[in-house]
C-alpha positions as CSV (number, residue, x, y, z in Angstrom):
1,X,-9.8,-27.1,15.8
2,X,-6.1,-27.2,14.5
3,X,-5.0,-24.4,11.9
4,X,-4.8,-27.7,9.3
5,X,-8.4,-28.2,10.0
6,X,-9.4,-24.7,9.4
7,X,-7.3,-24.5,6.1
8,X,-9.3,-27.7,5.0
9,X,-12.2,-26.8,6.0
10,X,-11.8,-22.9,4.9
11,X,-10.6,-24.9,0.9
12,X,-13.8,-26.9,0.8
13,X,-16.3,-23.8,1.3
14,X,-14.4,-21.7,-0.7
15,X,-14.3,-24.3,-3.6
16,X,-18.3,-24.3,-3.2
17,X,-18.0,-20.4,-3.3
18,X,-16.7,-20.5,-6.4
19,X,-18.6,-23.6,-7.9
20,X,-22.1,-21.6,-7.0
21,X,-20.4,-18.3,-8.8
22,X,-19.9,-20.5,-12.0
23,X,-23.2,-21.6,-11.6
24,X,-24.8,-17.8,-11.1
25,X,-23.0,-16.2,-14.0
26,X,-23.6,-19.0,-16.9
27,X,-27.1,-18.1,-19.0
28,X,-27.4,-22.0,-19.7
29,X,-29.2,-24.7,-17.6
30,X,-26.9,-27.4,-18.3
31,X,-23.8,-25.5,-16.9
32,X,-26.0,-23.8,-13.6
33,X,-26.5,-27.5,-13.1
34,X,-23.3,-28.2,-13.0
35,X,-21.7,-25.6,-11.2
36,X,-24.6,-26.6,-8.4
37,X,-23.3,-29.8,-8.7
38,X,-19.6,-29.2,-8.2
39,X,-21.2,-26.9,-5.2
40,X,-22.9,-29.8,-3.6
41,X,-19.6,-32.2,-3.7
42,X,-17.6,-29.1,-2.1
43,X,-20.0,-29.4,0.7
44,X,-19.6,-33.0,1.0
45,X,-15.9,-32.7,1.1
46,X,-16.7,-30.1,3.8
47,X,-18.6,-33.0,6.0
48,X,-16.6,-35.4,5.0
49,X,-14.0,-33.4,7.6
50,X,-16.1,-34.3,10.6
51,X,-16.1,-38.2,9.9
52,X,-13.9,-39.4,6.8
53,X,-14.8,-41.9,5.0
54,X,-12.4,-45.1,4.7
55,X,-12.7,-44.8,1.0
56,X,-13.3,-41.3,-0.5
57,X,-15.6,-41.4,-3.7
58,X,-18.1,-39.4,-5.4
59,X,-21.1,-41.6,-4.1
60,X,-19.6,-41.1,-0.1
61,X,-18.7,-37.4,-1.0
62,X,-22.6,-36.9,-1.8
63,X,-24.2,-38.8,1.3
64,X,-21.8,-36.4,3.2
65,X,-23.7,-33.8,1.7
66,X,-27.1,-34.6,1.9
67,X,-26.6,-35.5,5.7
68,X,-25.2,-32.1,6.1
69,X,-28.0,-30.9,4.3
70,X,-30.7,-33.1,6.5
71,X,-28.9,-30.9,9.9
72,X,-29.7,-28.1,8.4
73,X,-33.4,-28.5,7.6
74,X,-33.5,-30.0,11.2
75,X,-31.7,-26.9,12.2
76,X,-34.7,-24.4,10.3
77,X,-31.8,-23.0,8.1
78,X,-32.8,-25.3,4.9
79,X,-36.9,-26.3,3.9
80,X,-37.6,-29.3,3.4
81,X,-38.6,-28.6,-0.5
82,X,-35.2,-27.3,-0.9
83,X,-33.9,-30.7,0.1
84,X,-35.7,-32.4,-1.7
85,X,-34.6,-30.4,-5.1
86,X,-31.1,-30.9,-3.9
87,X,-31.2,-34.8,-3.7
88,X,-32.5,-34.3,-7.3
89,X,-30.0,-33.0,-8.5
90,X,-27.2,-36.2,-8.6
91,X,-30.1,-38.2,-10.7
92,X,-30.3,-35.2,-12.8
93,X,-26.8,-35.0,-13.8
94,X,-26.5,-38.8,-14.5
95,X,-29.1,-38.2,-16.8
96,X,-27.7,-35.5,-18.3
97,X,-24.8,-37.2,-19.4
98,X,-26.4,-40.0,-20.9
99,X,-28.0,-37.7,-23.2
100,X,-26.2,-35.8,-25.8
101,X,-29.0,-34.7,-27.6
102,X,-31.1,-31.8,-26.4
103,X,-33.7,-32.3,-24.2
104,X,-36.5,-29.8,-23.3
105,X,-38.1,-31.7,-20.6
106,X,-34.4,-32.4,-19.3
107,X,-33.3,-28.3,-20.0
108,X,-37.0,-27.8,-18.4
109,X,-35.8,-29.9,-15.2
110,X,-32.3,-28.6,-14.6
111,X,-34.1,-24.5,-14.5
112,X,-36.3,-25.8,-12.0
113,X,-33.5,-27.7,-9.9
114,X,-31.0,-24.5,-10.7
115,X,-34.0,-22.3,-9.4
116,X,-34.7,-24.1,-6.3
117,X,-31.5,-25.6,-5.5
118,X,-29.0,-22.3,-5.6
119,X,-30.5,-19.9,-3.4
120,X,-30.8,-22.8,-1.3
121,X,-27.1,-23.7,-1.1
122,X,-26.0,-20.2,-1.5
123,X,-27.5,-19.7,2.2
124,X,-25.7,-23.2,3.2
125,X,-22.2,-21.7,2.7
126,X,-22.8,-18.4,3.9
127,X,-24.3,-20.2,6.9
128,X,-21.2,-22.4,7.3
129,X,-18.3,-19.7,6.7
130,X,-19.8,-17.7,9.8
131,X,-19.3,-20.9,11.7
132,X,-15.7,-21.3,10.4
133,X,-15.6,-17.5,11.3
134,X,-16.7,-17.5,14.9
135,X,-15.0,-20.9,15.5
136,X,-11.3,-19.6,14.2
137,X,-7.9,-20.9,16.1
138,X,-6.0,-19.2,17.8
139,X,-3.0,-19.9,15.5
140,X,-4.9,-18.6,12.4
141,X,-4.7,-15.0,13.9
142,X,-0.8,-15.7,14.9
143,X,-0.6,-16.6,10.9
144,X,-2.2,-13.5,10.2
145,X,-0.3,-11.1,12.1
146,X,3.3,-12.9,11.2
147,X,1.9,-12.5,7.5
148,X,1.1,-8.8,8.4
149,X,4.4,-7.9,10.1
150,X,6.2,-9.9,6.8
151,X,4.1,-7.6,4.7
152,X,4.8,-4.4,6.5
153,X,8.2,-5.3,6.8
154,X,8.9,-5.9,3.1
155,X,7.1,-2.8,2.1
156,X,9.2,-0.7,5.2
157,X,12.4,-2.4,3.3
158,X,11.6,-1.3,-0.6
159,X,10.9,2.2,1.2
160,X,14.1,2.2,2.6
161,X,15.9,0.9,-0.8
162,X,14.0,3.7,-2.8
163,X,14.8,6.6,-0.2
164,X,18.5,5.3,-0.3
165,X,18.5,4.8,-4.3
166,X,17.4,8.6,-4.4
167,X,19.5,10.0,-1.5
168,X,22.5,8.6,-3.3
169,X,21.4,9.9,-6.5
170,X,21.6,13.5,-5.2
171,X,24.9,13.3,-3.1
172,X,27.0,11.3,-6.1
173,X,25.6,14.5,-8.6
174,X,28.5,17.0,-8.9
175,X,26.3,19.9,-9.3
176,X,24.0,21.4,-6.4
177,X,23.8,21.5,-2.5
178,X,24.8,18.9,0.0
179,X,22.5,19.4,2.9
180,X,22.9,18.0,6.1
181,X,20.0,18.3,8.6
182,X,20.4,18.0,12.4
183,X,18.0,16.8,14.9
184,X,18.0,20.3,16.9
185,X,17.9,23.8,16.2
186,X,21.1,24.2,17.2
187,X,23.0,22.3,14.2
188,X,23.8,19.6,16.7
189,X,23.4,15.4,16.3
190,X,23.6,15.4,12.1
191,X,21.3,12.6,11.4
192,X,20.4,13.1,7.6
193,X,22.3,14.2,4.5
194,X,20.7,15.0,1.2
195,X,21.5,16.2,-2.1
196,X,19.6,19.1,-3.4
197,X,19.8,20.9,-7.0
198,X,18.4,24.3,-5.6
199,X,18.0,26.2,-2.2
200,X,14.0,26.7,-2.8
201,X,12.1,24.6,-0.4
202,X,8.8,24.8,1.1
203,X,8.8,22.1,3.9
204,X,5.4,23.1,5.3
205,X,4.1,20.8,8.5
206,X,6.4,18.1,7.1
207,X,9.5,16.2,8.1
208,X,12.3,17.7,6.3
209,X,13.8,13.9,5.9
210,X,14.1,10.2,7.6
211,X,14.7,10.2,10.6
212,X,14.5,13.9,11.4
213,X,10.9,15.1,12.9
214,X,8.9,17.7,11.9
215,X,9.5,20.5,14.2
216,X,12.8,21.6,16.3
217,X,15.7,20.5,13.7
218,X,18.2,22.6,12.0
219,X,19.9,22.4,8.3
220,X,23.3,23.4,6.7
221,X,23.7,23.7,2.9
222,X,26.9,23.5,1.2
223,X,28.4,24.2,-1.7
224,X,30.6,26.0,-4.2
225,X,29.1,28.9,-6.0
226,X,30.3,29.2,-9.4
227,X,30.7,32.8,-10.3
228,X,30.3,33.2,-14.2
229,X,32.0,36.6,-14.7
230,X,33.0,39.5,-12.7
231,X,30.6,42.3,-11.4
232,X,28.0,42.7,-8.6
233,X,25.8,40.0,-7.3
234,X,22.6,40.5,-5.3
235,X,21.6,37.5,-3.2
236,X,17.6,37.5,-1.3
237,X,17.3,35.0,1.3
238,X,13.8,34.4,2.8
239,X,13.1,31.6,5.6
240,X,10.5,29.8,8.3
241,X,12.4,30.4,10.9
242,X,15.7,31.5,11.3
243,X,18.9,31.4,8.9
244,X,22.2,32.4,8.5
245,X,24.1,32.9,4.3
246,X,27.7,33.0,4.6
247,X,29.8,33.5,1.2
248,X,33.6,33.0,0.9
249,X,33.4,32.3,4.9
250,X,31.9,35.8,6.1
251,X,28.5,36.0,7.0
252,X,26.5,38.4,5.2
253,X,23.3,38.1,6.3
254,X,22.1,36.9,10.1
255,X,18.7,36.6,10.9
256,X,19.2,33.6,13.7
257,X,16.0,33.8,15.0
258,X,11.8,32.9,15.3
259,X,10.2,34.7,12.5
260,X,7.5,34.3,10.0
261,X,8.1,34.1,5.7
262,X,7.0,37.6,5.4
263,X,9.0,39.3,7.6
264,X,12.4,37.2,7.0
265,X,13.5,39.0,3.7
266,X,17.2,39.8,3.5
267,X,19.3,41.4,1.2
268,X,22.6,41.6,0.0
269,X,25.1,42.9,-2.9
270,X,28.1,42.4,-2.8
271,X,31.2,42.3,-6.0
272,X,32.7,38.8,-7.4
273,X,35.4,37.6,-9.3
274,X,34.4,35.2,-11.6
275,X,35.5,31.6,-10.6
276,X,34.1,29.4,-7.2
277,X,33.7,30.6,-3.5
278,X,32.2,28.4,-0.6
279,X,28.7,29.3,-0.4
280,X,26.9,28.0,3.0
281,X,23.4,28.4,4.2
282,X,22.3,27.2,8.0
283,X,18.4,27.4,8.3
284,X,16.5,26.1,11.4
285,X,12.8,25.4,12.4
286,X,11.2,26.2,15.8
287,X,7.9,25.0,15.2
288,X,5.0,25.1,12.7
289,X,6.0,25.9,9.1
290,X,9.4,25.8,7.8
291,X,10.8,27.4,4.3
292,X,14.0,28.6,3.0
293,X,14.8,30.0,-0.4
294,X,18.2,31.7,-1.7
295,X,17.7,34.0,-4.6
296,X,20.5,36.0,-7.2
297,X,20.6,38.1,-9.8
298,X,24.2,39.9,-11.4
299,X,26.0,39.8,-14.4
300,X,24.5,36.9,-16.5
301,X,22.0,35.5,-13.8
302,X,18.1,36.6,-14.8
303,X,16.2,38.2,-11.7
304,X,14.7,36.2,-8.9
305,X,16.8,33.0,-10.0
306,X,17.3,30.3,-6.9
307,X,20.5,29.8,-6.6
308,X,21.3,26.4,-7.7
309,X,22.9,24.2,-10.2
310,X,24.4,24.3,-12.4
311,X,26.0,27.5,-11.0
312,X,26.6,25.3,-7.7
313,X,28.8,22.4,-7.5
314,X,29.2,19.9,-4.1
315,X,31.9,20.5,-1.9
């Protein structure tokens, strides 16, 4: 079987599908009737694939079907009594659109040919779709997978647009941190840079950022600190693992090394003028859980702030 055979084939049955759905959901006899109906001539259109007619029609379309219907009685998949309800039905809606008027003994007919007739084709197309199933090509699974890849590719795309739409976002703000991570722990082989508004983040078992992996990198933040009048600033660094805070070039605080949250509290006070210094922060992770956060208080700043924008501006 070619994949233009299986698409045909795979059309007609699902055309059925969907007649015998009309005919399951409509309360009225009439329309059951002729949902079966439209059911039926899907099926022939189905057979009709094995030997075409030279002349497609309604009547050829319907011998189609009962033949297929006659293989499967043969077959013990159909009774005999449902065939026989079946090739009732084609006289039954030739009489039913001679009439206009209603009928009971006509309405009375069509329940009993609705009745029999759609369990019985029902189990015809379920019957016939495992066939298609089991009897797939090859190049309907090479369809599938291209369709896959195209599918995972496009979404793989948007995910880079969006993660590029928001990386740029952060780095073309003027206020807050640039953050470059690196993929060791020894701030070597930059292959990410971010923008961040504050130095408070809780990476848990994550990645920090595309392409970086989730344990063994390394982080600088950079920025200017703006200073808004003069007195004495305390800064509290805490971090999973190590870091280093440097202000106006000198390091003031160096704990370069494995440690958990708990124990990595660091302190420092130190006196400012009021205007901007370079402010860096280099953080790494080892393994497991990583965190960093920057704290300040002095002057104007409330307690336990994070030290962030808009009192840091981009380098």
């Amino acid at each position: 079987m070619t994949l233009a055979d299986y698409d045909k084939r795979h059309a007609a049955l699902t055309e059925a599908w969907r007649a015998l759905h009309r005919a399951t959901d409509t309360p009225e006899s009439s329309a059951a009737a002729r949902g079966l109906y439209a059911a039926l001539r899907a099926l022939g259109a189905y057979a009709q694939l094995d030997a075409p007619a030279d002349a497609p029609s309604r009547a050829a379309s319907e011998t189609a079907a009962y033949a297929l219907l006659d293989r499967l009685c043969a077959e013990s998949i159909l009774e005999a009594d449902d065939v026989a309800a079946l090739r009732a039905l084609a006289p039954h809606m030739k009489e039913v659109s001679r009439f206009g008027a209603y009928s009971e003994a006509l309405d009375r007919a069509g329940v009993n040919l609705v009745s029999r007739g759609l369990p019985a084709l029902w189990r015809v197309v379920n019957v016939l779709q495992d066939d298609l199933r089991r009897s797939r090509p090859r190049a309907f699974y090479y369809r599938r997978a291209r369709r896959w890849g195209a599918g995972a590719l496009a979404v793989f795309v948007a995910w880079i647009a969006w993660q590029t739409a928001v990386v740029a976002a952060g780095l073309l703000r003027d206020d807050g941190w640039r953050v470059t991570y690196f993929h060791s722990i020894s701030l070597k082989r930059p292959l990410a840079v971010r923008g961040e508004r504050e130095l408070s983040r809780d990476y848990g078992l994550r990645a920090p950022a595309f392409p970086i992996r989730r344990d063994r990198w390394s982080a600088r933040w950079e920025g200017r600190l703006v200073v808004p009048e003069p007195g004495e600033y305390t800064f509290v660094v805490q971090g999973d693992d190590g870091y280093r805070f440097y202000l106006n070039g000198e390091l003031l605080l160096d704990r370069w090394r494995d440690q958990t949250w708990r124990a990595s509290m660091g302190k420092v006070a130190i006196r400012l003028e009021a205007g901007e210094i370079p402010v860096m922060v280099e953080h790494y992770d080892h393994k497991g859980e990583a965190a960093i956060r920057v704290r300040w208080t002095g002057g104007p700043i409330p307690r336990d702030t994070p030290l962030g924008a808009p009192h840091i501006r981009k380098p």
